[in-house]
mmCIF file as Biopython writes it, N, C-alpha, C and O atoms, coordinates in Angstrom:
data_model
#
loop_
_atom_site.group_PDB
_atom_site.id
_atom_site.type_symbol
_atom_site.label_atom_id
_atom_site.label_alt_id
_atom_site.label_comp_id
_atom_site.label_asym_id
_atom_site.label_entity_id
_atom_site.label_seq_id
_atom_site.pdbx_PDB_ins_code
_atom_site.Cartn_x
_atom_site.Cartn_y
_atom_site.Cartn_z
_atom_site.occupancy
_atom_site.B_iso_or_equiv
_atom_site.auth_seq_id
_atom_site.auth_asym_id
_atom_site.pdbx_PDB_model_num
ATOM 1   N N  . UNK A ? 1  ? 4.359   37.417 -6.933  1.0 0.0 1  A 1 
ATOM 2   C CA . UNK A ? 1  ? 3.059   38.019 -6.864  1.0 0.0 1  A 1 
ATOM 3   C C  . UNK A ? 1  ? 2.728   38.412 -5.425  1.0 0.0 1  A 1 
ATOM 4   O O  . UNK A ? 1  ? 2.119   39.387 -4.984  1.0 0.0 1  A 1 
ATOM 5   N N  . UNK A ? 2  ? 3.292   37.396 -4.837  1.0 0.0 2  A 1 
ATOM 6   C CA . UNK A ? 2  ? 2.628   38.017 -3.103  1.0 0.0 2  A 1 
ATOM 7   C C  . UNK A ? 2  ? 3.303   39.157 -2.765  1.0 0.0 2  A 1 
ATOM 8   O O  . UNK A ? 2  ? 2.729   39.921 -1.989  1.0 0.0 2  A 1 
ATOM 9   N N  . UNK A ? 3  ? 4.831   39.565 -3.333  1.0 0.0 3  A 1 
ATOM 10  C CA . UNK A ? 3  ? 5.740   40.594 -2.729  1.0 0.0 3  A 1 
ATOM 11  C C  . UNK A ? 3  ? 4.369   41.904 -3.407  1.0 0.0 3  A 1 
ATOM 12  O O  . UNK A ? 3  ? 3.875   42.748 -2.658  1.0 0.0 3  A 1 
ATOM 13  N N  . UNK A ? 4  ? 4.058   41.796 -4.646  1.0 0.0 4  A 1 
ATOM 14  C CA . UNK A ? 4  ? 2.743   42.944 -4.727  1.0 0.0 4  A 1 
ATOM 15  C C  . UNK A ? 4  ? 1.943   42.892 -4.449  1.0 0.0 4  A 1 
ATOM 16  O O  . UNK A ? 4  ? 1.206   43.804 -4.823  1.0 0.0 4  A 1 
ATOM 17  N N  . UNK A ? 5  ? 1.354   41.833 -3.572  1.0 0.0 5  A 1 
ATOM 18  C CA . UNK A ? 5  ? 0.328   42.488 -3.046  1.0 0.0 5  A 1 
ATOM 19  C C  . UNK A ? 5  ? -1.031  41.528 -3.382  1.0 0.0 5  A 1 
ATOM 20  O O  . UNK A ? 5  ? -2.120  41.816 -2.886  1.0 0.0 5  A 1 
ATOM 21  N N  . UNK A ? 6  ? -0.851  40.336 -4.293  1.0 0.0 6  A 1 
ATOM 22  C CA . UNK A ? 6  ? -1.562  39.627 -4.682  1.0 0.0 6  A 1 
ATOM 23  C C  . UNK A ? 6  ? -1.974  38.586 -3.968  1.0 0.0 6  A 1 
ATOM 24  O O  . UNK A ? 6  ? -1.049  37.862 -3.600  1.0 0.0 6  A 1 
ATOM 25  N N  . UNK A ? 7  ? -2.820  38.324 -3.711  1.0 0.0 7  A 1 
ATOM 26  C CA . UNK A ? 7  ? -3.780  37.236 -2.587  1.0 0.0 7  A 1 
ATOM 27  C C  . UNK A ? 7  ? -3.931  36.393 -3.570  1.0 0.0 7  A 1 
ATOM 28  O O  . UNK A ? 7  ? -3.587  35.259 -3.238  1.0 0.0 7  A 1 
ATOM 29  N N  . UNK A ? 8  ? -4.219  36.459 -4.403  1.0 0.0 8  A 1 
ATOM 30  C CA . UNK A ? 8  ? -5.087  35.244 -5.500  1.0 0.0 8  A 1 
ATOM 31  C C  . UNK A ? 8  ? -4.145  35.128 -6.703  1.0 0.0 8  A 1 
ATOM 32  O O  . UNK A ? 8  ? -3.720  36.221 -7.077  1.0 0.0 8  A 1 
ATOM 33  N N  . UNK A ? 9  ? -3.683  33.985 -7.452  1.0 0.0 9  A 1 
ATOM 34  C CA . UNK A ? 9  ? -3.463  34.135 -8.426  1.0 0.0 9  A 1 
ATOM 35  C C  . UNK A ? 9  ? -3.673  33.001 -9.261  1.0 0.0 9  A 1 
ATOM 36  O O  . UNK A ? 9  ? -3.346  31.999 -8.626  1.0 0.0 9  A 1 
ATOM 37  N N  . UNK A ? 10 ? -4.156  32.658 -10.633 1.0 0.0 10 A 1 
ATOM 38  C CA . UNK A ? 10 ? -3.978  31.431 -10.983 1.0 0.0 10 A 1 
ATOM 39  C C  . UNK A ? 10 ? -3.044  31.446 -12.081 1.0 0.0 10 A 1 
ATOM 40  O O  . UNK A ? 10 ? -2.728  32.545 -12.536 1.0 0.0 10 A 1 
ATOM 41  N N  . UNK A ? 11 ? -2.571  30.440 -12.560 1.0 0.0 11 A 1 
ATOM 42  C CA . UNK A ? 11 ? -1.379  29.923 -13.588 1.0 0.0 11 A 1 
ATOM 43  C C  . UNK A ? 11 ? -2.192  29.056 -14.524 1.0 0.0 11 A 1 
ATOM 44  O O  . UNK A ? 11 ? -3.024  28.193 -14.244 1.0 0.0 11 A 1 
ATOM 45  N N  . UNK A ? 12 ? -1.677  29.566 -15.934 1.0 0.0 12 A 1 
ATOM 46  C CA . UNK A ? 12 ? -2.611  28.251 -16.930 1.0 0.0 12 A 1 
ATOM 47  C C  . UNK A ? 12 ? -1.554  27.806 -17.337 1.0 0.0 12 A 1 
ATOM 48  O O  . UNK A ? 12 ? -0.597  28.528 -17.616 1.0 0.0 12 A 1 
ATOM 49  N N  . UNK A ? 13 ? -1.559  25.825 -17.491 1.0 0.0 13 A 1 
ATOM 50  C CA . UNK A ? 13 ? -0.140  25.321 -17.736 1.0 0.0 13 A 1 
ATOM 51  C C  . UNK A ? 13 ? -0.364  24.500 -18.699 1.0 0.0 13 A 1 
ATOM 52  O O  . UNK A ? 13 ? -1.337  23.754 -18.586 1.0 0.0 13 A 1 
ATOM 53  N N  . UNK A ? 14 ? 0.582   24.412 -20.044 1.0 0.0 14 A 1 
ATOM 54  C CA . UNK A ? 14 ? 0.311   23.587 -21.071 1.0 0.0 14 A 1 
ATOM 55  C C  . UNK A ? 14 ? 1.742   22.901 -20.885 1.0 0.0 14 A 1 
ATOM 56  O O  . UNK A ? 14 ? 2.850   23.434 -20.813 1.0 0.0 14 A 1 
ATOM 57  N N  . UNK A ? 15 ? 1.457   21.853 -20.842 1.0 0.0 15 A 1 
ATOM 58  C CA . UNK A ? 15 ? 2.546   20.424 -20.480 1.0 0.0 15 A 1 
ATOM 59  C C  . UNK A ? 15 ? 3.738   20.998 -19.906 1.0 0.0 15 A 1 
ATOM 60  O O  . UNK A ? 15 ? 3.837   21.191 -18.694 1.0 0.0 15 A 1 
ATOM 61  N N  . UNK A ? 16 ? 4.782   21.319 -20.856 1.0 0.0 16 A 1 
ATOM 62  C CA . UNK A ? 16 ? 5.790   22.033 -19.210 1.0 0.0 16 A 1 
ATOM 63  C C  . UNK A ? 16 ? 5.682   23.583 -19.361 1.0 0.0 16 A 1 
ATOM 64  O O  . UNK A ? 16 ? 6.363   24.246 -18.578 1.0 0.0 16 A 1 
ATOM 65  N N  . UNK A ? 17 ? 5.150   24.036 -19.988 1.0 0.0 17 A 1 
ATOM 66  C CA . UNK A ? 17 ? 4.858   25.385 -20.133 1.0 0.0 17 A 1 
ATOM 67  C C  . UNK A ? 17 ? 3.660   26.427 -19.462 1.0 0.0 17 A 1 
ATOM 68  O O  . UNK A ? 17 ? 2.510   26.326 -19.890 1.0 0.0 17 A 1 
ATOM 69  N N  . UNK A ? 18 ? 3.974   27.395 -18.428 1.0 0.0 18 A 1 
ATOM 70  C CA . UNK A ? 18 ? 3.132   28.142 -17.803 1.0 0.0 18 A 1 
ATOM 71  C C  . UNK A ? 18 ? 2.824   29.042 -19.504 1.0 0.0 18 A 1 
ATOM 72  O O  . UNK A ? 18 ? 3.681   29.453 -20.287 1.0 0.0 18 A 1 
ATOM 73  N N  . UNK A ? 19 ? 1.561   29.102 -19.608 1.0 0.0 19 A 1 
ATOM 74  C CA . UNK A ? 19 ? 0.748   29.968 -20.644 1.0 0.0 19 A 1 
ATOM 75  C C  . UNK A ? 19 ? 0.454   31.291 -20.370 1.0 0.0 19 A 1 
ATOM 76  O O  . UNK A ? 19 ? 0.669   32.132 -21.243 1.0 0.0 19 A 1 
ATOM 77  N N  . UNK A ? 20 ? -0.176  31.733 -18.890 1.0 0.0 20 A 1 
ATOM 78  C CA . UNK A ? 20 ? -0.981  32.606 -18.394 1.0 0.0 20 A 1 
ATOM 79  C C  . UNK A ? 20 ? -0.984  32.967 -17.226 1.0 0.0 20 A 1 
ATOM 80  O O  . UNK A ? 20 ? -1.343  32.122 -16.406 1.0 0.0 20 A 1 
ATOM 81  N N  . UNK A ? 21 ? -0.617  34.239 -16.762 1.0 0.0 21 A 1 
ATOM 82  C CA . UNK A ? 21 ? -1.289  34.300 -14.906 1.0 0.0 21 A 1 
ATOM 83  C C  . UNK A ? 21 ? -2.284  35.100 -15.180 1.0 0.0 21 A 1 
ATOM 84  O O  . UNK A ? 21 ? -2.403  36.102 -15.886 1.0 0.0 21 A 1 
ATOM 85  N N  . UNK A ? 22 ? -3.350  34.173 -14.148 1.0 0.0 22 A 1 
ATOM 86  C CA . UNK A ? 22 ? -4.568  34.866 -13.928 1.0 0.0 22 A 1 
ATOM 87  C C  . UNK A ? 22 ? -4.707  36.020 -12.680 1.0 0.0 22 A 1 
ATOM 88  O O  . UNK A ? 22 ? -4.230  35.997 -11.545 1.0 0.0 22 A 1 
ATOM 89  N N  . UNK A ? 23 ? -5.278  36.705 -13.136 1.0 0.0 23 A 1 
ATOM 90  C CA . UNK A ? 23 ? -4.758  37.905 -11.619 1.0 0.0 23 A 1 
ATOM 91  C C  . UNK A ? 23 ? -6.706  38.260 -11.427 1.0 0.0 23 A 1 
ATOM 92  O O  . UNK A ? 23 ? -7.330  38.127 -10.374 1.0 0.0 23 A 1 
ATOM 93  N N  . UNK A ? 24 ? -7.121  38.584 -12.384 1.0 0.0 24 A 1 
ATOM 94  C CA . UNK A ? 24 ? -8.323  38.713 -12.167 1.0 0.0 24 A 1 
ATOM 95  C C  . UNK A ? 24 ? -9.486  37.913 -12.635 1.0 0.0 24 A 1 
ATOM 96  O O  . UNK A ? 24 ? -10.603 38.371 -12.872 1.0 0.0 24 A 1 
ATOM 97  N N  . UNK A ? 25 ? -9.123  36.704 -12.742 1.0 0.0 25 A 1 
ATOM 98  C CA . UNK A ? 25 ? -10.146 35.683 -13.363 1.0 0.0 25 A 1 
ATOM 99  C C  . UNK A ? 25 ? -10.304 34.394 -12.172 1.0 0.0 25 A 1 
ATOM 100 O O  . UNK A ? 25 ? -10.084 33.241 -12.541 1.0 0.0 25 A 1 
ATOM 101 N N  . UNK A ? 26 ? -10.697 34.679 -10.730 1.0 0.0 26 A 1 
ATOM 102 C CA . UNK A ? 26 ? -10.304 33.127 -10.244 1.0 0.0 26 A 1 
ATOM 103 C C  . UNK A ? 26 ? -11.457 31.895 -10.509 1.0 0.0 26 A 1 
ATOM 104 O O  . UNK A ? 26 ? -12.281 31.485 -9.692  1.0 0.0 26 A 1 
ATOM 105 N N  . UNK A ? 27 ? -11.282 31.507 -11.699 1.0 0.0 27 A 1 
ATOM 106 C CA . UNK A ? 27 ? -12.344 30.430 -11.957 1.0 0.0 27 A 1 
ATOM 107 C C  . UNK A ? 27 ? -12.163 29.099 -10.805 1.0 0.0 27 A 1 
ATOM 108 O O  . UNK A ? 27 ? -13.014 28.400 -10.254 1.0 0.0 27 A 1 
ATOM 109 N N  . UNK A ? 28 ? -10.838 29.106 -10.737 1.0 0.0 28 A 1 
ATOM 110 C CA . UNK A ? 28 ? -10.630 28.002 -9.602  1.0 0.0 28 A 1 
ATOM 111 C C  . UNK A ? 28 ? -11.076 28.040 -8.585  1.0 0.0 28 A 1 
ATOM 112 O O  . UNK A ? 28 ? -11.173 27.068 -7.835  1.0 0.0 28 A 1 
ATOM 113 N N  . UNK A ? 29 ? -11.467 29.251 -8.327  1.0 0.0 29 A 1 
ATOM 114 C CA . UNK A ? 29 ? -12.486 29.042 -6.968  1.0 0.0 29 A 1 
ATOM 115 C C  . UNK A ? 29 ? -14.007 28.200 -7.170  1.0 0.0 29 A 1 
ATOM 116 O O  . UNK A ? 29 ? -14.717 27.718 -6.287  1.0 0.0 29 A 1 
ATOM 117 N N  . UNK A ? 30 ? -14.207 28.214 -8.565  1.0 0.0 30 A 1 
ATOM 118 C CA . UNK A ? 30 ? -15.505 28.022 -8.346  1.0 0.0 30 A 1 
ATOM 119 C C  . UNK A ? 30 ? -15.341 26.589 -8.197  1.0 0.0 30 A 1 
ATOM 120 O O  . UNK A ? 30 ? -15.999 25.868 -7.447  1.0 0.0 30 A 1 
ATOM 121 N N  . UNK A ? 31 ? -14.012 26.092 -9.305  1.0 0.0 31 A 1 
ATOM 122 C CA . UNK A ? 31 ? -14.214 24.349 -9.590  1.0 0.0 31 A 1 
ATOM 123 C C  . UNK A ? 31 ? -13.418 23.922 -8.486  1.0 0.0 31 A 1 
ATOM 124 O O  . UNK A ? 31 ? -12.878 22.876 -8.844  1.0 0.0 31 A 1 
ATOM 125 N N  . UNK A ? 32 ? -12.996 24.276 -7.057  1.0 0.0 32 A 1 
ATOM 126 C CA . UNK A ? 32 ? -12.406 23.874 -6.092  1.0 0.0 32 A 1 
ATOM 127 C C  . UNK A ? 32 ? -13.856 23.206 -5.046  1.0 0.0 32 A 1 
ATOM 128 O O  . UNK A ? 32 ? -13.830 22.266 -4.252  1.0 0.0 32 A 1 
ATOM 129 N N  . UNK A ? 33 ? -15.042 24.123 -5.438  1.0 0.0 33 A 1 
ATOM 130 C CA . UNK A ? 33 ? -15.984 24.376 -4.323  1.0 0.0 33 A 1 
ATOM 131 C C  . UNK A ? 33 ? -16.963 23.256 -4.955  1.0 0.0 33 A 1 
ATOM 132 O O  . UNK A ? 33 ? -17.827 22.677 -4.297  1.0 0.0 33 A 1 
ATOM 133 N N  . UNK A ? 34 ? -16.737 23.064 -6.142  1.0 0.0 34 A 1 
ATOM 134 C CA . UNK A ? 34 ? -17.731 21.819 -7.163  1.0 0.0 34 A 1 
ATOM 135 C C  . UNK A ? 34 ? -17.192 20.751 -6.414  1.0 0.0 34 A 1 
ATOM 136 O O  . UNK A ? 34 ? -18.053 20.018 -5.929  1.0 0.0 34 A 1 
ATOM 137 N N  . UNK A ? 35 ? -16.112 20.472 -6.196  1.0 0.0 35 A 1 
ATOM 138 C CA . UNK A ? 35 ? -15.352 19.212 -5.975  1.0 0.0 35 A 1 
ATOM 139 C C  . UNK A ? 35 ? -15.665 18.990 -3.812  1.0 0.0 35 A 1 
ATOM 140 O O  . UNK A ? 35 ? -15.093 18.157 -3.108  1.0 0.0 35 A 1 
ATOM 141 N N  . UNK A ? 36 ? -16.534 19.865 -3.416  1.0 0.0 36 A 1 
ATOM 142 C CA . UNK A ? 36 ? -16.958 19.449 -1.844  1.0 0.0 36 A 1 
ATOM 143 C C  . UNK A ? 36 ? -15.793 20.070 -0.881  1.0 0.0 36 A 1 
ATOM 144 O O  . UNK A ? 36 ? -15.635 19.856 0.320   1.0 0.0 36 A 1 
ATOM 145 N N  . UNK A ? 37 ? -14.890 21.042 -1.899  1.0 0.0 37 A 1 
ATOM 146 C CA . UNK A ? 37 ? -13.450 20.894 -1.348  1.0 0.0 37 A 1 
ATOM 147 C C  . UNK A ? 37 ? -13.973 22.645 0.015   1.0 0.0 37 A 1 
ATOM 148 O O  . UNK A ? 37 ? -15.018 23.286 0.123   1.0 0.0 37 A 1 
ATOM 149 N N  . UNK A ? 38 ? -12.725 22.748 0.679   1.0 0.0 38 A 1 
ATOM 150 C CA . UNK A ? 38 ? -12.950 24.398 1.642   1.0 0.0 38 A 1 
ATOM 151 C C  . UNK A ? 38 ? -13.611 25.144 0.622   1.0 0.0 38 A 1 
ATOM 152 O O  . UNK A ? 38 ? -13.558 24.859 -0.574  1.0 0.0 38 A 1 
ATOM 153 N N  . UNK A ? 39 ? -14.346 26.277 1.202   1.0 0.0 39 A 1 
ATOM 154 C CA . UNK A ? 39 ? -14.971 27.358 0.754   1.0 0.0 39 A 1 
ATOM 155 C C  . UNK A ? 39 ? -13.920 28.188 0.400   1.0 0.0 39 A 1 
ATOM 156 O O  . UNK A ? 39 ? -13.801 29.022 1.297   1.0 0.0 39 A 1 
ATOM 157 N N  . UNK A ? 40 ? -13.171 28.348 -0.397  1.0 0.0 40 A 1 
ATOM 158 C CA . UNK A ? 40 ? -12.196 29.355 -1.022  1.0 0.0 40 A 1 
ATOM 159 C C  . UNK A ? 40 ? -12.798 30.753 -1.025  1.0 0.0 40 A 1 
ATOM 160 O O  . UNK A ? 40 ? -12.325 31.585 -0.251  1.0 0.0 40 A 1 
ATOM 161 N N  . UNK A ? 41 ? -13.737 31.055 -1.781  1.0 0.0 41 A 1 
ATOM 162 C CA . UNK A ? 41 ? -14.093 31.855 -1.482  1.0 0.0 41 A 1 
ATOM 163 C C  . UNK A ? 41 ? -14.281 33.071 -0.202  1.0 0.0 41 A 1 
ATOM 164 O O  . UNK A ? 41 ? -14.127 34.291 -0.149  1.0 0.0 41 A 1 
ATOM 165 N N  . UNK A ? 42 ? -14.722 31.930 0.821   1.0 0.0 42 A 1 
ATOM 166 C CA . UNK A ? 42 ? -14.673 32.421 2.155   1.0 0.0 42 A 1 
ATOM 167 C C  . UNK A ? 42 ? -13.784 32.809 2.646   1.0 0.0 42 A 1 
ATOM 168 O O  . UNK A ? 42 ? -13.687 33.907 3.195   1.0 0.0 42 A 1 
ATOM 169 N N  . UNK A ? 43 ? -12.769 31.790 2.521   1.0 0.0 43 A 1 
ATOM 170 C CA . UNK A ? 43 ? -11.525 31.837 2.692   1.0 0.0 43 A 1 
ATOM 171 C C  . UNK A ? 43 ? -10.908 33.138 2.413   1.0 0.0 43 A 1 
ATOM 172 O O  . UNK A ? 43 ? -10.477 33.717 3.410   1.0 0.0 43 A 1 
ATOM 173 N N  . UNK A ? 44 ? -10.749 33.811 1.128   1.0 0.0 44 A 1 
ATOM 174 C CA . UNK A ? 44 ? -10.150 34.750 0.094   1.0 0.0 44 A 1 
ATOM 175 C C  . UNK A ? 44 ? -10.361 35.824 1.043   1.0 0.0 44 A 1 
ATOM 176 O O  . UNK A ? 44 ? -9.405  36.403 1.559   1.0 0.0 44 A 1 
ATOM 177 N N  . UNK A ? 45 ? -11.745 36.163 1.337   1.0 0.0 45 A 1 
ATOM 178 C CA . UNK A ? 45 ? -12.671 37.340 1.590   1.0 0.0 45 A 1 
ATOM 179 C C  . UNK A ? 45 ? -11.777 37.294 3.160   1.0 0.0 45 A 1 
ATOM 180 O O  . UNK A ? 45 ? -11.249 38.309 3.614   1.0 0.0 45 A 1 
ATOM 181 N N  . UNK A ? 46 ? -11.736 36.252 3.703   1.0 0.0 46 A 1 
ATOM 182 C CA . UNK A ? 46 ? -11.040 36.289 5.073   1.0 0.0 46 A 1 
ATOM 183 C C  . UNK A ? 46 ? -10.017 36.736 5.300   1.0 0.0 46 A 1 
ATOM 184 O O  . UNK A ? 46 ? -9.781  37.244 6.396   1.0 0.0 46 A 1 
ATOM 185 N N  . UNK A ? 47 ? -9.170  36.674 4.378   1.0 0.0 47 A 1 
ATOM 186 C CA . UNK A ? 47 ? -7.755  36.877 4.079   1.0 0.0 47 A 1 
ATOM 187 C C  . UNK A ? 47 ? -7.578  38.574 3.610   1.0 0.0 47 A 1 
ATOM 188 O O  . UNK A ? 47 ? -6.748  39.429 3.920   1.0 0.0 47 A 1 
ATOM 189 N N  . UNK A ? 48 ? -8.797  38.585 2.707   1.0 0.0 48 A 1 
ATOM 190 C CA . UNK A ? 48 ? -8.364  40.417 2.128   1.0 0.0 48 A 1 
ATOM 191 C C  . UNK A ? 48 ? -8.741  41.377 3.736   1.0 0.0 48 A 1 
ATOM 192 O O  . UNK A ? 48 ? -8.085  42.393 3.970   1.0 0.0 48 A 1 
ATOM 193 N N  . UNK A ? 49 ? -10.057 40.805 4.919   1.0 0.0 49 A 1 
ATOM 194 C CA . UNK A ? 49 ? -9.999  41.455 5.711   1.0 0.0 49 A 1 
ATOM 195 C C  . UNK A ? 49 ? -8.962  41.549 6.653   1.0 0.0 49 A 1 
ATOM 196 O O  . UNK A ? 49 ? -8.469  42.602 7.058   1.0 0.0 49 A 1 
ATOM 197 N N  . UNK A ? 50 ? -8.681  40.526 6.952   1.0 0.0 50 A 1 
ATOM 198 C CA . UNK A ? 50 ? -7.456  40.552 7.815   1.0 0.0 50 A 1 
ATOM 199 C C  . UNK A ? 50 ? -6.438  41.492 7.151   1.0 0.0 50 A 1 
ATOM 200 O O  . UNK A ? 50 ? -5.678  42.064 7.932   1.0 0.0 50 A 1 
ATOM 201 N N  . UNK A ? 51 ? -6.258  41.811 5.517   1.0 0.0 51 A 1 
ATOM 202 C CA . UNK A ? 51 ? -5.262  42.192 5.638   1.0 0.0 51 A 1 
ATOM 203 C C  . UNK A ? 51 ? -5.765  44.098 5.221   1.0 0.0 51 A 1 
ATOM 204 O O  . UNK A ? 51 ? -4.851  44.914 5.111   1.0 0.0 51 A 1 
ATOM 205 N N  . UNK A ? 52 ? -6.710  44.389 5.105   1.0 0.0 52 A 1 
ATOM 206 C CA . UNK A ? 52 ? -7.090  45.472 5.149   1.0 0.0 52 A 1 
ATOM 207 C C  . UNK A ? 52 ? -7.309  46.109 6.374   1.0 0.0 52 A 1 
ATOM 208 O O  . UNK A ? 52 ? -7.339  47.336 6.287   1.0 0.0 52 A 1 
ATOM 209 N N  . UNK A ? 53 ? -7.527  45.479 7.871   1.0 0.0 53 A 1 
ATOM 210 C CA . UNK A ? 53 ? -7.898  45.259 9.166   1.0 0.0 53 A 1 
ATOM 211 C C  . UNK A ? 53 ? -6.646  46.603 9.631   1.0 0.0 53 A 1 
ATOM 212 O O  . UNK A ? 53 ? -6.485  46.915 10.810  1.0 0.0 53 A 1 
#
């Protein structure tokens, strides 16, 4: 995913099995930021400028 170009991605995993890539859904940002954890978000937005820069 990163060789295209993808900054974000999530994976849905059922016991040893990947189910899903998420390309445009990052819910994990939100339940990363519930948990007190870095601002992902911020983070993300930091990352697309730098690389649009």
């Amino acid at each position: 995913m990163r060789e295209r170009g993808f900054l974000l991605v999530g994976i849905d995993v059922i016991g040893d099995y990947m189910t899903e890539i998420n390309v445009t859904s990052p819910t994990g940002i939100c339940e990363v930021r519930k948990f007190g954890v870095a601002d992902i978000a911020a983070l993300l937005w930091d990352a697309i400028e730098r690389k649009r820069g």
